[in-house]
N, C-alpha and C positions, 0 to 999 in steps of 0.2 A: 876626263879624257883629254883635255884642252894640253895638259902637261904632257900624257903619251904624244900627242901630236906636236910639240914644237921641240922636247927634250928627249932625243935619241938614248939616254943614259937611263931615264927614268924607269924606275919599278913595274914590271907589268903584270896588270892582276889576274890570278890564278885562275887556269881552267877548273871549271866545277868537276870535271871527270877527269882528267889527269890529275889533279892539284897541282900543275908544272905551271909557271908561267906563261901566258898565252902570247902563242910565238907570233913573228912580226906587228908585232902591236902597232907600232908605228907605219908599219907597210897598209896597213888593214885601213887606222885614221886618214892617212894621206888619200888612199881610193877611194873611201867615203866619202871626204871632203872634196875629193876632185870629180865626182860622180855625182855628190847635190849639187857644185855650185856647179854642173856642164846645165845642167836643168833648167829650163827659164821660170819656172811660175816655181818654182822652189825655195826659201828662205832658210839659210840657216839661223838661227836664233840663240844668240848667245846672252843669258840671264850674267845681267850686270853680278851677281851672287858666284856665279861661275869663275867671272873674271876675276874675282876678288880671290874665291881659293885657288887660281894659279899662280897670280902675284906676291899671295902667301908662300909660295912654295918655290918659286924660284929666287937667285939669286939677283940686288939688288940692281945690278948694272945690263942685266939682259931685260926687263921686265917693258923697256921702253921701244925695244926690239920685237919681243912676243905681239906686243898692241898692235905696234906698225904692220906686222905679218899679218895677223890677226884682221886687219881692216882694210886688207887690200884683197881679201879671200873674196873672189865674185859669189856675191848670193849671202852675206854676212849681215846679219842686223843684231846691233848690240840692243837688246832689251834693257829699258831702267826700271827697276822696280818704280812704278809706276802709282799715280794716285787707283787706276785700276788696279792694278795688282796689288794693291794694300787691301783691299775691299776684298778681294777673293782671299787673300793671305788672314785677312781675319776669319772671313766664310771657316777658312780647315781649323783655324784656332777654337773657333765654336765649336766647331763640330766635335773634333778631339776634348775639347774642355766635357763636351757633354757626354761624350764616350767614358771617359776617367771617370764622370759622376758615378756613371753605373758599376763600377768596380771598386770594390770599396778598399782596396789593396792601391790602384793606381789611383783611386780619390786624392789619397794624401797627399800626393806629388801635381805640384803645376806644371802643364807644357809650358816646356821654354820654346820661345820664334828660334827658328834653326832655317838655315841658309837652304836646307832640300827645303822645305814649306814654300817657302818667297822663287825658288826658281818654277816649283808646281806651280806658284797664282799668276808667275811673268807665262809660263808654257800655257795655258788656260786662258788669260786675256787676249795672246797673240797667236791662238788658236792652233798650237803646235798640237801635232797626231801622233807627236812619238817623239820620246828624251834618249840620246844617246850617255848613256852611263855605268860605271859598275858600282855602285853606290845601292846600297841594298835598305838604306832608310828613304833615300829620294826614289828609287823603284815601288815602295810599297805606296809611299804619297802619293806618286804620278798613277797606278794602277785604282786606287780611290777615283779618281777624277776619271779613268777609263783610258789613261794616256799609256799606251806601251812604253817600256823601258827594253830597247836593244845594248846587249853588251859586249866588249870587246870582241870577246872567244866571239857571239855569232855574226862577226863581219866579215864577209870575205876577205880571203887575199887576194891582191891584183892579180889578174892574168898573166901568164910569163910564155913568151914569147918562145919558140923552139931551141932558139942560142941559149935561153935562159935571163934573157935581160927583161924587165917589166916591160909590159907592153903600154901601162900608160905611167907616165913620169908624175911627179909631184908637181904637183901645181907653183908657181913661181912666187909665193905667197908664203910657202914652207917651207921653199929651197933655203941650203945653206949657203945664199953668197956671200 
């Protein structure tokens, strides 16, 4: 979602009932964003794992731009995969390890560490209630550990104003100045 929120251009992923893609994607992240960090006892919690798939994906010369943006959002705490969150990141490796034992079809194959695992053990040591994602392997992860997964399609759109203009603006952290 880090990318729907800073790259207007970007792919937005498909409504499960329409199959269209899910409209103001971007309008939907900014509300959210400016809606947790209004909040005082609120953290948003970004798994250093997260940051790393946006910087993948963006181009080389804005990436230092996204950070900046990124860390000026009131209510942001960048998570590091952490000596905690190694300790829980193995917890699911076990667990999954001994799950595949008992199938003797996915015996054969080893879990590989995959980037949704290490954001589940960073959301879990920093006691996040809820991953915002549309990531359908890091949803079933976070749903193991009892962590909801909200996705795009069910975020609001901002409230719009009777002229039609948003009634609340993007927070200046996402603006494009």
């Amino acid at each position: 979602m880090l990318i729907l929120l800073f790259d207007e251009n970007a792919r937005a992923p498909l409504d499960p009932v329409s199959k269209e893609p899910v409209s103001d994607s971007q309008s939907r992240l900014i509300f959210l964003v400016a809606s947790l960090s209004g909040i005082k006892s609120t953290k948003i919690i970004i798994p250093t794992p997260s940051i790393a798939e946006l910087l993948v994906r963006v181009k080389p010369h804005a990436a230092n731009d996204y950070l900046s943006q990124l860390h000026r959002i009131r209510g942001v705490k960048v998570a590091p995969f952490s000596e905690r969150a190694a300790i829980e990141f193995a917890e699911i490796q076990r667990g999954m390890l001994a799950e595949s034992k008992a199938s003797k079809e996915e015996g054969q194959r080893r879990s590989k560490p995959k980037f949704d695992q290490q954001i589940v053990a960073i959301a879990k040591t920093e006691g996040a209630s809820r991953i915002y994602s549309d990531d359908l392997g890091l949803e079933k992860y976070a749903k193991r550990f009892e962590i909801e997964t909200i996705k795009t399609f069910e975020l609001p759109l901002p409230p719009i104003d009777p002229q039609g203009a948003p009634l609340l603006e993007p927070p200046e952290a996402i603006s494009d100045d």
